[in-house]
C-alpha positions as CSV (number, residue, x, y, z in Angstrom):
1,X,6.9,57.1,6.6
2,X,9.4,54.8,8.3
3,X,7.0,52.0,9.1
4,X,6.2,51.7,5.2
5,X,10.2,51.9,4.5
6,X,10.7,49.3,6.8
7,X,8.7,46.3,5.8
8,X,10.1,46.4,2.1
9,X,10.8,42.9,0.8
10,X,8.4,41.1,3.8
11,X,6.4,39.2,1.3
12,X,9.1,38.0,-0.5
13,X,11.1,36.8,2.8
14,X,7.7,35.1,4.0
15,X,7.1,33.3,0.9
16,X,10.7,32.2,0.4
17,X,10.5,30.7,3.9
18,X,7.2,29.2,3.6
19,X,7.2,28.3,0.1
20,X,9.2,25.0,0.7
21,X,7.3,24.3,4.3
22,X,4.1,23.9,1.9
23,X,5.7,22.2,-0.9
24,X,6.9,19.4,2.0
25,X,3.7,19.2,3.0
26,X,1.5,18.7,-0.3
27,X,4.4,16.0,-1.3
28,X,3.7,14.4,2.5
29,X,0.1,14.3,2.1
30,X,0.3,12.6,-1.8
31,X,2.9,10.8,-0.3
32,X,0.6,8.9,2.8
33,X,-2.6,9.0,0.0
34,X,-0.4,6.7,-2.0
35,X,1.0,4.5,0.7
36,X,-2.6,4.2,1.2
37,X,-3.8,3.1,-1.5
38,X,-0.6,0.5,-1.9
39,X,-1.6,-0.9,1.6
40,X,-5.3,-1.5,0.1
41,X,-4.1,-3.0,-2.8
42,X,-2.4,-5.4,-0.6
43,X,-5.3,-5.8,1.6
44,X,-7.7,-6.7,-0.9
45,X,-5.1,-9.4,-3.4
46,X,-4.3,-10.8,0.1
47,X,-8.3,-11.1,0.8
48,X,-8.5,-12.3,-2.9
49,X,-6.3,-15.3,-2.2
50,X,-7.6,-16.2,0.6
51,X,-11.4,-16.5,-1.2
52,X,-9.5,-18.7,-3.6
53,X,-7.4,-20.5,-1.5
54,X,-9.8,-21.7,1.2
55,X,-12.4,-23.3,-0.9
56,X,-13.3,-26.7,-1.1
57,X,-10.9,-29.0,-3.6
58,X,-8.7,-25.7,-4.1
59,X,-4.9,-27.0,-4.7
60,X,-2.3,-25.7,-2.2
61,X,-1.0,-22.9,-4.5
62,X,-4.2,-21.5,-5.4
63,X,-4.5,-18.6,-2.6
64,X,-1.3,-17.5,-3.6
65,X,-1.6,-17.6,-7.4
66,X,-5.1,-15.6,-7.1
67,X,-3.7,-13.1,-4.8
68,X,-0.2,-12.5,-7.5
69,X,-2.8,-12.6,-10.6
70,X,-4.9,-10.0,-8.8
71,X,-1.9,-7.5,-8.4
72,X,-1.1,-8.1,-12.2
73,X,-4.4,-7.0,-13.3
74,X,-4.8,-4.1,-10.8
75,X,-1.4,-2.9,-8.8
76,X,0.3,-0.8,-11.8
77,X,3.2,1.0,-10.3
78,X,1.4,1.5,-6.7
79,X,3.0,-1.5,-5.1
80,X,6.0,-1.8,-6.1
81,X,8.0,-5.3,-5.5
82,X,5.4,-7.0,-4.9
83,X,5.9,-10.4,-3.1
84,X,3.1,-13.1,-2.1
85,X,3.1,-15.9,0.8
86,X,0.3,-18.4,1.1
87,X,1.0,-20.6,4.2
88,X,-1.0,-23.5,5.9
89,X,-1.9,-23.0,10.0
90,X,-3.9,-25.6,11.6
91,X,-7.1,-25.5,9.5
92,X,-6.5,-21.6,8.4
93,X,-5.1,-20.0,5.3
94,X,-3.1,-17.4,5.8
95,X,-1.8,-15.2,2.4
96,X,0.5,-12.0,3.2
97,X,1.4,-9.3,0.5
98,X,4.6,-7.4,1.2
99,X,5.8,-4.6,-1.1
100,X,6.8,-0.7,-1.5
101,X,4.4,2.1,-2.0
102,X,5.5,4.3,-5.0
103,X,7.2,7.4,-4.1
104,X,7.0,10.8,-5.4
105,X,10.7,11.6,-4.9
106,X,13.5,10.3,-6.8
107,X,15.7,8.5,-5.4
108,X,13.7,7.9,-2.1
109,X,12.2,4.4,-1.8
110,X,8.6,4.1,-1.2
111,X,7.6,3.0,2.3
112,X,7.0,-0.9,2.8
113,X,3.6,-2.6,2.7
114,X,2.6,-5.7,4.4
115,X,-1.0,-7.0,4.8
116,X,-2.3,-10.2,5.3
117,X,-5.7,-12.4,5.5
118,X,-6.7,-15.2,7.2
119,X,-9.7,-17.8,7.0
120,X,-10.6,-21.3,8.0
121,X,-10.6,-23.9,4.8
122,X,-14.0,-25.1,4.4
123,X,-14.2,-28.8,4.5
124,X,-16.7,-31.1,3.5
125,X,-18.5,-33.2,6.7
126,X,-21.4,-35.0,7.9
127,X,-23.7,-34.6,10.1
């Protein structure tokens, strides 16, 4: 009869100690699933520019231009800030994407984003 008295309440002392513990962990898992998917986004306008950028007769601004429409059409609110750099080196386009990842917390900013793609430019020659 003592060991039944005695472990009144257990359940309800378990689950108000691991109630929170598994609360922080579902928000940590969303929270890396959408930093993620913000770091893909930023992989693939990055990639985008570059496709557009390195062509032949492609003006200097076009890598970035098709990397910041590509974001417009298909970022939303997962990358937040987003900011675009298309930059010249040697015979190789470089475009980087920097932003935020959206965050499931108030208050707490999203954790920072930065991806990049290079390529050669393709240039016209003879044999």
């Amino acid at each position: 009869m003592t060991s039944a008295g005695s472990s009144r309440g257990s359940v309800t002392l378990e689950i108000a100690i691991l109630g929170p513990v598994l609360l922080l962990v579902v928000f940590t898992i969303i929270q890396v699933g959408l930093w993620s998917y913000a770091r893909s986004l930023a992989l693939a306008a990055a990639q985008e520019g570059v496709a557009a950028g390195r062509a032949y007769g492609a003006p200097n601004n076009a890598g970035g231009a098709s990397a910041e429409r590509f974001l417009a059409e298909r970022a939303g609110d997962s990358l937040l800030d987003p900011e675009v750099r298309s930059s010249r080196r040697g015979g190789d386009l470089v475009v980087r994407v920097t932003g935020r990842s959206l965050s499931v917390l108030p208050g707490v900013p999203g954790l920072g984003v930065a991806q990049s793609a290079q390529a050669p430019f393709e240039e016209f020659t003879t044999p």
